[in-house]
C-alpha positions as a printed Julia matrix, in Angstrom:
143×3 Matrix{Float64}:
 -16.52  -14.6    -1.35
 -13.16  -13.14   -0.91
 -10.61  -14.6    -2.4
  -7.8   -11.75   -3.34
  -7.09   -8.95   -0.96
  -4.46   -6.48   -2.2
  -2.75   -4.58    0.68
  -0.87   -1.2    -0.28
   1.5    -0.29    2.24
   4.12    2.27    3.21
   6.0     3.18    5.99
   3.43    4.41    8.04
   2.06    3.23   11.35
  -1.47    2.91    9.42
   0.08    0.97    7.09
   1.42   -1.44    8.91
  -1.47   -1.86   11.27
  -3.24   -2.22    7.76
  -1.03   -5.45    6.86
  -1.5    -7.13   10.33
  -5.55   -6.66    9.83
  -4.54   -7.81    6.13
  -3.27  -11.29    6.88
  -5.51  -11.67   10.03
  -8.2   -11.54    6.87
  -6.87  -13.83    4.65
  -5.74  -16.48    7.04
  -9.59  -16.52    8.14
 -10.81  -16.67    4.51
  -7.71  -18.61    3.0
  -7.31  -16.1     0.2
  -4.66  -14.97   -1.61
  -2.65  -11.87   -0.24
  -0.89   -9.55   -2.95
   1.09   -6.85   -1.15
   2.44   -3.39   -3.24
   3.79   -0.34   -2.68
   4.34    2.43   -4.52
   7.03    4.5    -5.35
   5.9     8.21   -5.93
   6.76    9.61   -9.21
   8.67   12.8    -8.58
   9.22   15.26  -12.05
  11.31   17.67  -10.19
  13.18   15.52   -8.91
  14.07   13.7   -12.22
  14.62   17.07  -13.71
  17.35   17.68  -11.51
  19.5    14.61  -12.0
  21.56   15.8    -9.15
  23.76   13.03   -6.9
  21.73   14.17   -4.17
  18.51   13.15   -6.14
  19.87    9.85   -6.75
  20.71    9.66   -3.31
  16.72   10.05   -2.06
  15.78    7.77   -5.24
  18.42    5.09   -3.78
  16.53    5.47   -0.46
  13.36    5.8    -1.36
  13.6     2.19   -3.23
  15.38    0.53   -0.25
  12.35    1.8     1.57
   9.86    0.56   -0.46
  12.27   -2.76   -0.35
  12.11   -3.15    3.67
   8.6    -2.03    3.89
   7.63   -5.36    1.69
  10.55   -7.51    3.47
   8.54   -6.33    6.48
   5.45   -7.45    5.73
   6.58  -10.73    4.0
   8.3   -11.84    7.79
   5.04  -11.0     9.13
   2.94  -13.0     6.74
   5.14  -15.88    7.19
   4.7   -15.96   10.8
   1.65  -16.07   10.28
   1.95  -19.19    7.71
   0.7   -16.8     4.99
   1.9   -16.99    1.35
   2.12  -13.58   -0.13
   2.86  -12.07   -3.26
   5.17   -8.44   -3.33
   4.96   -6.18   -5.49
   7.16   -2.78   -5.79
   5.37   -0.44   -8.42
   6.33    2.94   -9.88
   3.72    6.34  -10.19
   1.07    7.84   -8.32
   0.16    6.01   -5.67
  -4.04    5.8    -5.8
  -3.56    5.18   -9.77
  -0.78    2.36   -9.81
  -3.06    0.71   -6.38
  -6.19    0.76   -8.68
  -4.64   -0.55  -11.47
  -3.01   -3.03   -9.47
  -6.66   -4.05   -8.63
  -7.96   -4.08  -11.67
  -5.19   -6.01  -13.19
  -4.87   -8.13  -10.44
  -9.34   -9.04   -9.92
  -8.86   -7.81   -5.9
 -11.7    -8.73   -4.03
 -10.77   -6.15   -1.57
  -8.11   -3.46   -1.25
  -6.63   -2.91    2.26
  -5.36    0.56    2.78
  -4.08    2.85    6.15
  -5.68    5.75    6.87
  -3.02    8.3     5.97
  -2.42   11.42    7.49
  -3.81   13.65   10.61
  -7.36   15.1    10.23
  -7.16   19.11   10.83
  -9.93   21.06   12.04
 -12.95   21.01    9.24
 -10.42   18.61    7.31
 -11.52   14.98    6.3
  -9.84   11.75    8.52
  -7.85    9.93    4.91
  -5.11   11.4     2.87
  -5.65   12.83   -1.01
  -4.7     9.12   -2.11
  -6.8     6.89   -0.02
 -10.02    9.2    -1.29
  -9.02    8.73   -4.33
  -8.83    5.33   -4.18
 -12.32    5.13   -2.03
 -14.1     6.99   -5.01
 -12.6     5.15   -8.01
 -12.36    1.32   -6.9
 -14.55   -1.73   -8.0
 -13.36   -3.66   -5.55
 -14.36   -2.74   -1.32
 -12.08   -0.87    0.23
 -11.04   -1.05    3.75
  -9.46    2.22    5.41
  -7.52    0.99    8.42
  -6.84    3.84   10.8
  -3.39    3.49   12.98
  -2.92    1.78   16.47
């Protein structure tokens, strides 16, 4: 039975077509939504310590910030409680840690990213959370 379902989101159209299947899911099962995202990790830009550095940082937090804000309104429509969460690192290890930490039943994901010729249809991250997670995953490709 599925009880938690941990949705990792960005600002992608995937992403967000992601948390609509997401709540869709556990309004039908009445389970308990956990919602992260993740901001990347960046050593150059932390060697830098520039203004304009802190600048992207500043942005890429307030982001993160309205991505969850986002995703909370439309979980509320919805009359779906939901828990945020803003985490720091990689993005594939912080969302399987997340899961681990957190006993997900399933992890929600977007397809990132636009297959080339020859190249596969998910992003580095999403395969690397496909081939490392105990929990199901479910790749949700855009609208």
């Amino acid at each position: 039975m599925i009880e938690r379902v941990l949705l990792a989101v960005d600002d992608s159209p995937a992403a967000l077509a992601a948390a609509r299947l997401a709540i869709d899911l556990a309004k039908g099962w009445t389970a308990t939504l956990r919602v992260v995202t993740v901001v990347a990790d960046h050593e150059v830009a932390e060697r830098l310590h520039s203004g304009a550095t802190n600048r992207v940082d500043q942005r890429r937090m307030a982001t993160a910030s309205t991505v969850l804000n986002y995703v909370a309104t439309l979980a509320d429509r919805a009359g779906i409680p939901i828990e945020t969460t803003q985490l720091d690192g990689e993005p594939a290890p912080a969302i399987l840690e997340q899961a681990r930490v957190w006993s997900a039943d399933l992890i929600v994901i977007g397809r990132s990213g636009s297959p080339g010729a020859g190249q596969p249809f998910v992003g580095s991250q999403t395969r690397h959370v496909l081939e490392f997670a105990d929990a199901p995953v479910l790749v949700v490709p855009p609208r």
